[in-house]
Every structure is written in C-alpha cells, then in structure tokens.
C-alpha positions as CSV (number, residue, x, y, z in Angstrom):
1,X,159.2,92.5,72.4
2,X,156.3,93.2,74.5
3,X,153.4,95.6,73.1
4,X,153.8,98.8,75.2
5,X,151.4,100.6,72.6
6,X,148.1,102.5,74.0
7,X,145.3,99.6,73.8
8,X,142.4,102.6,74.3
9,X,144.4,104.3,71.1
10,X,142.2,103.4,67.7
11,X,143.9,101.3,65.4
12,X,144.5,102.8,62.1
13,X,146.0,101.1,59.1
14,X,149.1,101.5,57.4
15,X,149.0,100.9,54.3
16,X,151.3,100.8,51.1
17,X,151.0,104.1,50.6
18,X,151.7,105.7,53.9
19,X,154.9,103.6,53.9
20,X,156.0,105.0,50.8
21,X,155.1,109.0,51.4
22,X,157.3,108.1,54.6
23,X,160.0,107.3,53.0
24,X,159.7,110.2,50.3
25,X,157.8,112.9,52.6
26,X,158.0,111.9,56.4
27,X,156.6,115.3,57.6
28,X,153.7,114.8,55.0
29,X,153.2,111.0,56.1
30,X,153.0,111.7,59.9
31,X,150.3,114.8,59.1
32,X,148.4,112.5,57.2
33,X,148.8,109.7,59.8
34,X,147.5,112.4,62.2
35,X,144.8,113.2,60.4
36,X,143.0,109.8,59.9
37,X,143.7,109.1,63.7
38,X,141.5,112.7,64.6
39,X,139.3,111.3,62.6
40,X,139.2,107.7,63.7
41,X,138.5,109.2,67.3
42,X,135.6,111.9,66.3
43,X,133.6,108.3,64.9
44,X,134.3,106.6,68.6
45,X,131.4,106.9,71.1
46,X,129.4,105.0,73.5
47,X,128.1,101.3,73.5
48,X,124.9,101.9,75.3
49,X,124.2,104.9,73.7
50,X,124.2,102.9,70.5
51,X,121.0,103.4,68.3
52,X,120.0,100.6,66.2
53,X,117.4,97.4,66.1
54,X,119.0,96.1,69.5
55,X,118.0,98.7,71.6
56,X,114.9,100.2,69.5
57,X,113.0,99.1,73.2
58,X,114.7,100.9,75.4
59,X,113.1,104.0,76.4
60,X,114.8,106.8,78.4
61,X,113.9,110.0,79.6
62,X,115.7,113.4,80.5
63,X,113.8,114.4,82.9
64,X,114.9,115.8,86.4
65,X,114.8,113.7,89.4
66,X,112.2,116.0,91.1
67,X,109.7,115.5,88.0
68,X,110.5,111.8,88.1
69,X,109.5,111.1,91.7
70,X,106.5,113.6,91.4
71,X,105.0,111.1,88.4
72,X,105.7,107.7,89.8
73,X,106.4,108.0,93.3
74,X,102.9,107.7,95.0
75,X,102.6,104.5,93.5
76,X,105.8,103.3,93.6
77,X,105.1,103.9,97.4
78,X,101.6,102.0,97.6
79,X,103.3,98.9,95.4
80,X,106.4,98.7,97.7
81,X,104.3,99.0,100.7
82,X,102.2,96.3,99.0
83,X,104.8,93.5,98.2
84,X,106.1,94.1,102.2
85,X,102.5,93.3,103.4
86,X,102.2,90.4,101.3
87,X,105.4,88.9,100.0
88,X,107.9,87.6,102.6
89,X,111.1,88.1,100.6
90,X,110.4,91.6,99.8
91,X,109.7,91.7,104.0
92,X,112.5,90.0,104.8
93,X,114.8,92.2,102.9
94,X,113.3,95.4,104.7
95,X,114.0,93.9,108.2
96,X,117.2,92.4,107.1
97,X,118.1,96.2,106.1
98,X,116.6,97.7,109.1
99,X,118.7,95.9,111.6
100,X,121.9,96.5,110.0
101,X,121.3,100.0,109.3
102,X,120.0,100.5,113.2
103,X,120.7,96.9,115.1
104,X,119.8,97.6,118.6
105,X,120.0,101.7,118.0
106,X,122.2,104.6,118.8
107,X,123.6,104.1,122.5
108,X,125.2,107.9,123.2
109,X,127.4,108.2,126.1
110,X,128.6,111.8,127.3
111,X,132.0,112.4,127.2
112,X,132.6,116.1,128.8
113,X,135.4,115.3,130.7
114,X,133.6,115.3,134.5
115,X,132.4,111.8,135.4
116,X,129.5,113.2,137.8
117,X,128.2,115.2,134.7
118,X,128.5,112.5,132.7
119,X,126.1,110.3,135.0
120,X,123.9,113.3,135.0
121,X,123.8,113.8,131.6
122,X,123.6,110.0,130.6
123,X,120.3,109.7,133.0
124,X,118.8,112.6,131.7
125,X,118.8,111.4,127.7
126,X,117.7,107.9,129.4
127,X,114.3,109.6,131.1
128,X,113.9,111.6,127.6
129,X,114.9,108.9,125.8
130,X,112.0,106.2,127.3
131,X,109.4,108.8,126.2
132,X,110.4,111.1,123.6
133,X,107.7,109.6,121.2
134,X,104.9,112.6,120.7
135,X,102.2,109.5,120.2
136,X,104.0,107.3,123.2
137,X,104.3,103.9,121.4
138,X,107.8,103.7,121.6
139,X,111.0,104.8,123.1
140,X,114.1,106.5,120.8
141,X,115.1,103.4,119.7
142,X,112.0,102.4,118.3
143,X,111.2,105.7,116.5
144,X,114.9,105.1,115.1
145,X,113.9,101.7,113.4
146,X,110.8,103.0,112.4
147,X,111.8,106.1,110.5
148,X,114.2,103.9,108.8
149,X,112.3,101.3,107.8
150,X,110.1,104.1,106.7
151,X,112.5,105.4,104.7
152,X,113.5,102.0,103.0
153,X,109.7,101.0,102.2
154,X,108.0,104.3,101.3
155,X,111.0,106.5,100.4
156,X,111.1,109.2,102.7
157,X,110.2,110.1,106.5
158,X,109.3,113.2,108.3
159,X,110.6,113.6,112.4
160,X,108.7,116.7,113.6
161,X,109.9,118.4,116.6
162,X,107.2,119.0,119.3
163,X,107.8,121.1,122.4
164,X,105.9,120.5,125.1
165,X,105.5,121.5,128.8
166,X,107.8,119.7,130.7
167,X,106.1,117.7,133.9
168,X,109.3,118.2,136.0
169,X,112.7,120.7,136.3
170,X,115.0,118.0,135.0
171,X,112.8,116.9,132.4
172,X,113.4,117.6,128.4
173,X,110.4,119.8,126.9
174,X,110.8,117.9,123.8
175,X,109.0,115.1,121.4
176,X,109.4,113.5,117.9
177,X,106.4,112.7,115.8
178,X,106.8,110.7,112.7
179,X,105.0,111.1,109.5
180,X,104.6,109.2,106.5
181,X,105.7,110.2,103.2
182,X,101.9,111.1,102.4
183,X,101.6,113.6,105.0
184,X,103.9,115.7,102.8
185,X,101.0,117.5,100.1
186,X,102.8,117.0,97.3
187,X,100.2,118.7,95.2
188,X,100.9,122.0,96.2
189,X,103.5,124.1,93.8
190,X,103.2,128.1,93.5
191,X,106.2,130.7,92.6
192,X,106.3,134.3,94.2
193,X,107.4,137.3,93.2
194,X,110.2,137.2,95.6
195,X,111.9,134.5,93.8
196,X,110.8,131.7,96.9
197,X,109.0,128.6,95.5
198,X,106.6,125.8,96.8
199,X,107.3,122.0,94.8
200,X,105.7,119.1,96.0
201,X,104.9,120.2,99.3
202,X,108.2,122.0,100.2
203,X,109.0,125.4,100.4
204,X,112.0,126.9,99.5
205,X,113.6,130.8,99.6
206,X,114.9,132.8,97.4
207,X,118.3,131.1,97.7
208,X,116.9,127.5,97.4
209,X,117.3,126.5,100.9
210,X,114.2,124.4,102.6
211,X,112.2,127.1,104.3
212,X,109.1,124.7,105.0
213,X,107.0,122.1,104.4
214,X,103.3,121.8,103.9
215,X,102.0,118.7,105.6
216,X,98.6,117.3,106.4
217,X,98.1,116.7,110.2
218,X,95.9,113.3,109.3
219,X,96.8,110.9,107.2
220,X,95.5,111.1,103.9
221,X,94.2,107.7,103.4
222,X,92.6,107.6,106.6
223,X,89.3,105.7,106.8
224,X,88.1,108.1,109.6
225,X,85.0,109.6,108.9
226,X,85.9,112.7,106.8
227,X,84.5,115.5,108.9
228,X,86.4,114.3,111.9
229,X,89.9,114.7,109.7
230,X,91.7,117.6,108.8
231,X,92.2,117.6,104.8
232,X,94.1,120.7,104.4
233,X,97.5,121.5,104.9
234,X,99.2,123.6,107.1
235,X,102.8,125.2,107.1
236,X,105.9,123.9,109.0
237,X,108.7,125.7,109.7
238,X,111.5,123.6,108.2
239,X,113.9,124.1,111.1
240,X,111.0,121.8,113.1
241,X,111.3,118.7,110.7
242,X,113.4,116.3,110.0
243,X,113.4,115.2,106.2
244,X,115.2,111.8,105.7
245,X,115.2,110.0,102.8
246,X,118.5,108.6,100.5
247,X,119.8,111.0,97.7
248,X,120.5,109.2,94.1
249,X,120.4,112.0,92.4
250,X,120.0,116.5,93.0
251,X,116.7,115.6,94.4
252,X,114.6,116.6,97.1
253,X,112.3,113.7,97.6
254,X,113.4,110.1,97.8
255,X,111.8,107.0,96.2
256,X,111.7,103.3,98.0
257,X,114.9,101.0,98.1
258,X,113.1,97.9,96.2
259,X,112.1,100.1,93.2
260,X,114.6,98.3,90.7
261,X,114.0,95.3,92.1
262,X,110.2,95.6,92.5
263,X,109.2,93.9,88.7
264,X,111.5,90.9,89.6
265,X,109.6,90.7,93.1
266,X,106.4,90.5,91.6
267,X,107.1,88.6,88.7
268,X,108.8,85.8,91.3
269,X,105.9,85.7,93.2
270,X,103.7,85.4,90.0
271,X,105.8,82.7,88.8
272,X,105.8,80.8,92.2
273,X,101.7,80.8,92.2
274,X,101.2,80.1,88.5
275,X,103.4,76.9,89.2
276,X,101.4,75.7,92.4
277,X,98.6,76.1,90.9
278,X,100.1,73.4,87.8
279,X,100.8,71.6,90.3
280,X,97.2,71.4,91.6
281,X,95.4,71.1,88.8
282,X,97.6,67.9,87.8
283,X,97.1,66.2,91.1
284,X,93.6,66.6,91.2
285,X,93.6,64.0,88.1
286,X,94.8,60.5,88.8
287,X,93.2,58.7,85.8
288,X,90.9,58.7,82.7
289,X,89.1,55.6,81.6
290,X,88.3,54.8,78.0
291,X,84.7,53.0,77.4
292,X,82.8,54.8,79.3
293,X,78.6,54.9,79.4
294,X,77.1,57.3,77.2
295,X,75.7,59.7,80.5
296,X,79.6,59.8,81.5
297,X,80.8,62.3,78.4
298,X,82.6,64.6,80.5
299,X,86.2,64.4,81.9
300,X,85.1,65.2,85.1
301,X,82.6,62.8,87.0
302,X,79.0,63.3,87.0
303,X,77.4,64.5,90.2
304,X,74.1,65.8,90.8
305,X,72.9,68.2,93.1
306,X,69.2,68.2,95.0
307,X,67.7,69.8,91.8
308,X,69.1,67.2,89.7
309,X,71.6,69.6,88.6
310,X,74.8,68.3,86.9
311,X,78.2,69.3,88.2
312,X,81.8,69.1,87.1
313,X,84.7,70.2,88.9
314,X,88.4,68.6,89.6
315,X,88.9,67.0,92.6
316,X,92.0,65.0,94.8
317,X,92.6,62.1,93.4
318,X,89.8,62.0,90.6
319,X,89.5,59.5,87.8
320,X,87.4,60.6,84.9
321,X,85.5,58.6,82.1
322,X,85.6,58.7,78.3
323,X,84.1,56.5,75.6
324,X,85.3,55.0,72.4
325,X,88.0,52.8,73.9
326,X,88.8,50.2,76.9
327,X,91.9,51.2,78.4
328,X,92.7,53.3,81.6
329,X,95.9,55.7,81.8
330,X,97.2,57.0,84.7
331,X,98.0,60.9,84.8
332,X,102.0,61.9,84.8
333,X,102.8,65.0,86.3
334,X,105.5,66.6,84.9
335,X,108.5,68.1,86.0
336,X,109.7,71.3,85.0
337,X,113.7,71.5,84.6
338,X,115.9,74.2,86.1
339,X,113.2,75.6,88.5
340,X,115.6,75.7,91.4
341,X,118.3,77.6,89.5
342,X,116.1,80.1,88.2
343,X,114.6,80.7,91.6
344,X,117.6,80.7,93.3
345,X,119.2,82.8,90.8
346,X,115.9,85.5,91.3
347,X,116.6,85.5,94.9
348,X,119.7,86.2,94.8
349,X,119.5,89.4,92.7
C-alpha cells in the first residue's frame, strides 16, 4: 500500500510501550502520542537560521533598508560606476539590460476615437518629443535609455519637470532634466514639530507621503572651480520630480542592479590579470644555462648602462646564466587545469 502519510509531519517513535498502553489505555496512549508530537514540532525550526561552527561567518544585520542604503550606497554607486567604465562584462550587462528594458523606446500613438485629432495629437508629442530634453542632447527616447541605464548603474534617477516659455501656440511649455543619484543631499535629515520629516534628502509630511526633495543644482563631484558651483541645496516640490529607482524592500532609495554580483565582477577580473600576468612572466624566460662565468651570477643577463651601472630585468625570449653545472634547460610553461570551466561558470552567474 502506498504511503499517504504527511511527509512535512515529524516522525515520532512508537515504541513498546505506547503499543502496550494502547492496548490497555487507548485514550491515555493517543494523549501521550499527542504530546510527544507537540513537542517534536516546538524543537523544528529553520536550516539557515541554524547557529553552530558552519555558519559562525555569516554576519547579518536587522537593519531597515533606508539605514542600509544610507551606509553603503554612495560607494556601492562609485564601485558600480567603476567596474562599467573599466570592465566590459560588467558594461555589457548594463547595455544588454538597457535595451530590453527600453529597445528602441516608448512609441505612443493617440487613440481618441477622431483620426484628424489623432494626427494632430501624434505631431504634437513628435515636435515635443525631438526636444523635450531641458539640456538638448537628446530626444525622449534618449532621455528614456538614459534614466534607465541610470537607474541600473547608480541605483536611482531624478526626471525634473521644467516649464518653460513656449516659442510657438502649438508648442508644449515643458522639459525633463535628469539628475544623478548624487544630486539628491542625502546628508540632510531633521524632524518637526508637525510630525513632517527630512531622510536622506527627501521630505516627507505628516502622513509619510513625499512632499520634496532637496537636491543640489551642480553636481557634487564636479571639477569646476568651486566658486562658480552651487554647493547648497535647494527644495523641490515633489510633484516636479520623477524618482525612479527598483523597490526590494519598504525603501525609499534604490541601490545598483550588479551589487550582488559586484565581488564576483571584480574578483573575475582580478583573476583574469593575475593569470596574464603568469603568463608573461613565464614567457619572458626561454632558458637557464648551467656553467656560467663568475660576472654572470644573476638569472637575469648582465647589462650595463652609460654609467657602468648593472641592470636586470626579464625580457621576451631571455636565456639566463648560472654556475656550478654544464647543462641548459629549457623553461615549461604550465598549464593551469579547468580555467575555462571556472570562467565560464563566473560568467554565467
């Protein structure tokens, strides 16, 4: 017969004893059967929450997600931001993500119904579209890819709304600026009386809704000369911004995609130079000869400068001299088994 028993149910013997009380007592038996399995439950818990010599490393914290990100998320910015300037996976993966998420961007098309308004409409968001950028680099689209491969790299993105004078009657009055994460003066925190609240930069009411957010207008690692910037911040309604950033947990700040996988990034990329440079150094060596003169000590050849200066160094293709024998032997590079799975297996995660 087929075991149609609870396997998430903990297993409790049944001893000699418990099958005679159930045959003497059976209401006594089953409470005591009862009884053991309440207490075969209480002792149940958790794997990972296990505490022993196996996980005596792993540290873990309660803190909220708000004090989290306002610890480790300036420089978990400036490291992302570094790995996309300089390591091509870690840049590939950001444009890979940035043109599924956007591709070619959003392509609206009115539908109210009336074909001529529709035309109208569809030339009008073309006109605002082509310059709706407040610094005019880029059209619509491009602010769309950029404020989400903003969002991927440094965590967060600001869109601020700009109204402007409008140069003709059929013309929008509106621009979008973007701003970086650092605009935001995450710095600032103060509590009023009225039960509103400033963390990291953003304002909220009484009720915890975003009232505003206190930005810098330059950049704060600008280069600029420092009286031509503006270094303190000022106060933006929070119906004029944009906020977007991806929420993991109740937070109100976001952190960059890569941040699990950014100690595997760098530790590929360490790994990958460590082994070109073996492989360097062992090139550079063809040979050493044994029974060499007595001015030819070193493993490197002996060259002379203008001064009469001795220098050593490793060169492509060098063969090097030693005494106290008569033999040459040639150097063997060796190869180092199951680099490709490793690497491939990295890459991969």
């Amino acid at each position: 017969m087929p075991d149609h028993h609870d396997r998430t149910a903990p297993r409790v013997r049944w001893g000699l004893m418990d099958a005679a009380l159930s045959a003497l007592a059976p209401r006594t038996a089953a409470r005591r059967y009862a009884a053991r399995v309440a207490i075969s439950n209480l002792r149940r818990d958790y794997d990972a929450a296990g505490r022993g010599r196996g996980t005596s490393g792993w540290s873990s914290r309660g803190t909220a997600a708000d004090a989290e990100i306002a610890a480790d998320g300036p420089l978990l910015r400036h490291r992302m931001r570094d790995l996309v300037r300089n390591n091509p996976m870690a840049a590939q993966a950001v444009q890979v993500l940035v043109n599924n998420i956007v591709g070619t961007g959003i392509r609206p098309r009115a539908a109210t119904g009336d074909a001529t308004l529709n035309r109208q409409v569809d030339a009008l968001w073309k006109r605002w579209a082509a310059g709706c950028d407040q610094h005019g680099h880029t059209d619509f689209h491009g602010l769309l890819g950029l404020a989400v491969r903003e969002m991927i790299e440094g965590g967060d993105v600001f869109a601020i709304r700009r109204t402007v004078r409008a140069a003709g009657s059929r013309d929008v009055p509106l621009r979008i600026e973007l701003r970086e994460a650092d605009h935001l003066d995450a710095a600032r925190f103060d509590s009023r009386s009225d039960g509103s609240r400033i963390s990291q930069g953003i304002e909220y009411d009484r009720g915890g809704r975003r009232a505003a957010y206190w930005m810098f207008s330059d950049h704060p690692g600008d280069t600029s000369p420092v009286f031509s910037r503006r270094l303190d911040s000022t106060r933006l309604p929070a119906e004029r911004v944009a906020h977007l950033f991806e929420r993991q947990r109740v937070q109100s700040r976001g952190v960059p995609w890569g941040t699990p996988a950014m100690r595997a990034i760098r530790d590929v990329d360490d790994w990958q130079q460590a082994e070109l440079v073996r492989k360097r150094t062992e090139a550079c060596l063809v040979g050493i000869v044994f029974g060499a003169d007595e001015d030819q000590q070193s493993i490197a050849p002996v060259v002379e400068d203008a001064s009469g200066n001795r220098i050593e160094q490793f060169e492509p293709g060098l063969i090097a001299y030693a005494r106290g024998g008569k033999d040459i032997k040639f150097n063997q590079p060796s190869s180092t088994a199951g680099v490709y799975e490793w690497h491939r297996v990295q890459l991969h995660c």
